[in-house]
C-alpha positions in Angstrom: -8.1 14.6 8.6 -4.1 14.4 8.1 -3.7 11.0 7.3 -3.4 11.0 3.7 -3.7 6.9 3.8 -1.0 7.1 1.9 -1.9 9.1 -0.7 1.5 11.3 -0.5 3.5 8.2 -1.2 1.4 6.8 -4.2 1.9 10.4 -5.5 5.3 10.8 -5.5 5.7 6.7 -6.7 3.3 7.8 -9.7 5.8 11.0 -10.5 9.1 9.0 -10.2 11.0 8.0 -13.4 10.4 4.6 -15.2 12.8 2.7 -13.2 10.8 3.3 -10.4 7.9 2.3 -11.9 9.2 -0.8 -13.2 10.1 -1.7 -9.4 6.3 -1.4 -8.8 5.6 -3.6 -11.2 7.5 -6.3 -10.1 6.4 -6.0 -6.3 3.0 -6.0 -7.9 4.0 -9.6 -9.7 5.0 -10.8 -6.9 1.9 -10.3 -4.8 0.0 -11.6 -8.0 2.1 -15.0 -7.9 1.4 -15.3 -4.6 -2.8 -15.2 -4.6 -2.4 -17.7 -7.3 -0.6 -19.9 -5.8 -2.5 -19.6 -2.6 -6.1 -19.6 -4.4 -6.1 -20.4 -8.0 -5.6 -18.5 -11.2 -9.3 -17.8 -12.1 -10.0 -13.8 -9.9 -13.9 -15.2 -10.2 -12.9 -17.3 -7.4 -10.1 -15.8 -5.8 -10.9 -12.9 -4.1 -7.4 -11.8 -3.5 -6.0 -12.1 -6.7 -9.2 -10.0 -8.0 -8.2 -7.4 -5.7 -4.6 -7.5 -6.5 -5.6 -7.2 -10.5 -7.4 -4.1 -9.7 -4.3 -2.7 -7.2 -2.4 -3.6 -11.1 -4.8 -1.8 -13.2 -4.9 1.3 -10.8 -1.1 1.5 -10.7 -1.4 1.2 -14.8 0.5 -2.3 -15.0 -0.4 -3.3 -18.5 -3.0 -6.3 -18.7 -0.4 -8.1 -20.8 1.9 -8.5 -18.0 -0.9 -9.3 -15.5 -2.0 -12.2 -17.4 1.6 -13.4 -18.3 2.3 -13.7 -14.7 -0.8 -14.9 -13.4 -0.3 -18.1 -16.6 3.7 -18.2 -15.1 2.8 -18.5 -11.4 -0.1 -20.9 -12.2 2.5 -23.5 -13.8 3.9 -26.1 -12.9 7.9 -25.0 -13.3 7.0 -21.9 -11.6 9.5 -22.1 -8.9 9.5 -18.9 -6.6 8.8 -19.5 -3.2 7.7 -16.2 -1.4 6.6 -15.9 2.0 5.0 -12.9 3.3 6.8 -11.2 6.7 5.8 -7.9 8.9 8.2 -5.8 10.4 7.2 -3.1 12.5 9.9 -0.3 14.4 10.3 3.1 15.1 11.9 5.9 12.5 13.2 9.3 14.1 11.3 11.2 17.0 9.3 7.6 17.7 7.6 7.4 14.3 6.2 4.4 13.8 6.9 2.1 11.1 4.5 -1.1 9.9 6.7 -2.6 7.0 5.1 -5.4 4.8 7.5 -7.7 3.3 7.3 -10.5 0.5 10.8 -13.0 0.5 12.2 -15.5 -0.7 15.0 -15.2 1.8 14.0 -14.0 5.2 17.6 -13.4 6.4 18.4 -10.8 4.1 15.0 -9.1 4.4 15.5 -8.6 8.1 18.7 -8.0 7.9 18.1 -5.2 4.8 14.9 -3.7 7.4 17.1 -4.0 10.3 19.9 -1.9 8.4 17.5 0.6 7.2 16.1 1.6 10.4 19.0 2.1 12.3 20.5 3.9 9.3 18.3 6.6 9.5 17.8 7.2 13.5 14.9 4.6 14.1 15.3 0.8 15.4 13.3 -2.1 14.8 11.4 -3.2 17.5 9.9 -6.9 18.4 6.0 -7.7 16.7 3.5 -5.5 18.1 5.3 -3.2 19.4 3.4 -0.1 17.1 0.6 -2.3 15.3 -1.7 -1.4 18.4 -1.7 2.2 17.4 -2.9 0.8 13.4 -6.3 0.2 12.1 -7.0 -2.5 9.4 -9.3 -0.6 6.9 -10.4 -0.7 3.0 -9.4 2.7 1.9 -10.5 3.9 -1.8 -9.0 6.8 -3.2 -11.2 8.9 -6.3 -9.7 12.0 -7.6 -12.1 14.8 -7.0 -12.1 15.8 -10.7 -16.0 15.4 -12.4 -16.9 14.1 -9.4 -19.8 15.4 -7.4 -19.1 14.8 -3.8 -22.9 14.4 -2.6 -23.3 11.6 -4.8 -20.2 9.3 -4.7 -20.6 10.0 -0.6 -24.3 8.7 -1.3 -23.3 5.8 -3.5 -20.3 4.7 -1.3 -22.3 4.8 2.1 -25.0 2.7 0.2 -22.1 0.1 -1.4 -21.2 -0.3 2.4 -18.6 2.3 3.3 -18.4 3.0 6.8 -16.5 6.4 6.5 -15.9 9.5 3.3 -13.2 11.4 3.9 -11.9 14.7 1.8 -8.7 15.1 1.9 -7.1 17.5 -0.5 -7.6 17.1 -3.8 -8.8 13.6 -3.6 -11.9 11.5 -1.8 -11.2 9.2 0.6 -13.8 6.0 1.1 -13.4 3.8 3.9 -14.7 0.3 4.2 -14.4 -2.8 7.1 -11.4 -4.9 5.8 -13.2 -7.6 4.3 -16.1 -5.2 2.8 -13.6 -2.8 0.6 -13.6 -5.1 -2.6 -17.1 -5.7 -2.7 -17.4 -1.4 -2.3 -14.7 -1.0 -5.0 -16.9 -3.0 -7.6 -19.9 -1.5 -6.5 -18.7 2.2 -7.1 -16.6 0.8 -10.5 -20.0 -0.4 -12.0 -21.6 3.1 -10.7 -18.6 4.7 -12.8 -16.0 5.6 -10.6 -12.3 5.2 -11.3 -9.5 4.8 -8.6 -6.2 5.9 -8.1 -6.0 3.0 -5.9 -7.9 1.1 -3.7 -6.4 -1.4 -1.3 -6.7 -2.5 2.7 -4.1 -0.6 4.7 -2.9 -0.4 7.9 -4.2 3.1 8.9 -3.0 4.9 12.0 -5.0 6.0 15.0 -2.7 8.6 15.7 -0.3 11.1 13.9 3.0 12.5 14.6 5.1 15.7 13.5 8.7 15.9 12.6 9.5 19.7 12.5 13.5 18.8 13.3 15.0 19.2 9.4 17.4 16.4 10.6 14.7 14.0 11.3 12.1 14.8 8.0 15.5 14.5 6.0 15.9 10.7 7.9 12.7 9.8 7.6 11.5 10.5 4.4 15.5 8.5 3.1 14.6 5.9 5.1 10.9 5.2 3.6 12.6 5.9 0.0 15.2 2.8 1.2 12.1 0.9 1.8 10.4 1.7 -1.1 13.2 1.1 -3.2 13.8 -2.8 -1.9 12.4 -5.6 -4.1 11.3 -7.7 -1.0 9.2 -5.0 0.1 5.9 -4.6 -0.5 4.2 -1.8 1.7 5.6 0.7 4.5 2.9 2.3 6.8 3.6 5.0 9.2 2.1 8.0 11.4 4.2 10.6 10.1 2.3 13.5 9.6 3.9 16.5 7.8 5.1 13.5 5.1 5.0 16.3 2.6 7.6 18.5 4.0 10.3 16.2 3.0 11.5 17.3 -0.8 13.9 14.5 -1.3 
């Protein structure tokens, strides 16, 4: 298993220096302003917004801020108007690229994902043109530390995981899309705690960049997505993600 389901990224977002944290927090707010809009302020009854809380919590957003912008989105002069937009294209050596987006202007978020890729030696390419080679799946990541691995693999195959993977220094759950927050609160009453836990677009397939040129591109590029407000997540098959150094 090379995958990492991310894992690499949320590492290096966790080490990176306050600013960058306070850009996750806001993309965080705005996928919280969203779910209430869409389904209500109260996370008893809205499923997504409970999901997104715990995405919050795991990222260490402080509960103040959660509940100040889940009381500002469930106003009435709440304004923002967000829609949600997926890109998906190719970065160098074919790498391909699922980019999740959250705007309030679609032109310049296309035109800012547009810029990116080609910036960096990949293209953006029409809808569906890499999604086929993507699983939807619940992934659930528990450090390994005072963990015992025959017992959370017991307990997550019992909540309803379909798949525990070891990867490195961390375990890896997997759950059916709609199945991984009901596994999440399952394992979170048996104990567990999560470095994150969230449904991703996992590939089928990996690729590796061994060209200096092209891990230098790639790994700029996903840092240019990373770094844009409107962007929420950026999924890819790039394998050796850890050989870039930045």
């Amino acid at each position: 298993m090379s995958g990492h389901s991310k894992w690499s990224t949320i590492k290096r977002k966790k080490e990176k220096t306050d600013n960058a944290r306070a850009k996750v927090f806001t993309k965080i707010g705005r996928e919280i302003a969203v779910a209430v809009r869409e389904g209500g302020p109260d996370p008893a009854g809205n499923s997504k917004l409970k999901d997104i809380i715990a995405k919050a919590k795991a990222a260490n957003v402080p509960n103040d801020n959660i509940e100040r912008i889940i009381k500002k989105a469930a106003g009435e002069g709440s304004s923002d108007n967000y829609e949600s937009i997926t890109y998906e294209g190719y970065g160098p050596s074919g790498i391909a690229v699922i980019v999740e987006a959250l705007t309030d202007n679609r032109n310049r978020t296309a035109g800012d994902v547009r810029h990116y890729f080609d910036k960096f030696g990949g293209n953006m390419g029409q809808s569906g043109c890499v999604s086929f080679m993507f699983t939807r799946q619940g992934v659930i990541i528990i450090d390994k530390e005072d963990v015992d691995e025959d017992k959370l693999m017991e307990d997550a195959l019992e909540a309803g995981a379909v798949d525990f993977i070891t990867d490195g220094d961390v375990f890896d759950v997997r759950t059916e899309p709609n199945d991984m927050g009901a596994v999440r609160d399952d394992l979170e009453a048996k104990g567990y705690k999560f470095l994150s836990a969230e449904v991703e677009y996992v590939p089928s397939t990996y690729t590796r960049l061994d060209n200096p040129d092209d891990i230098n591109n790639m790994g700029k590029m996903l840092e240019m997505f990373e770094d844009n407000d409107d962007i929420q997540e950026v999924y890819h098959n790039w394998e050796n993600e850890d050989d870039y150094e930045g």
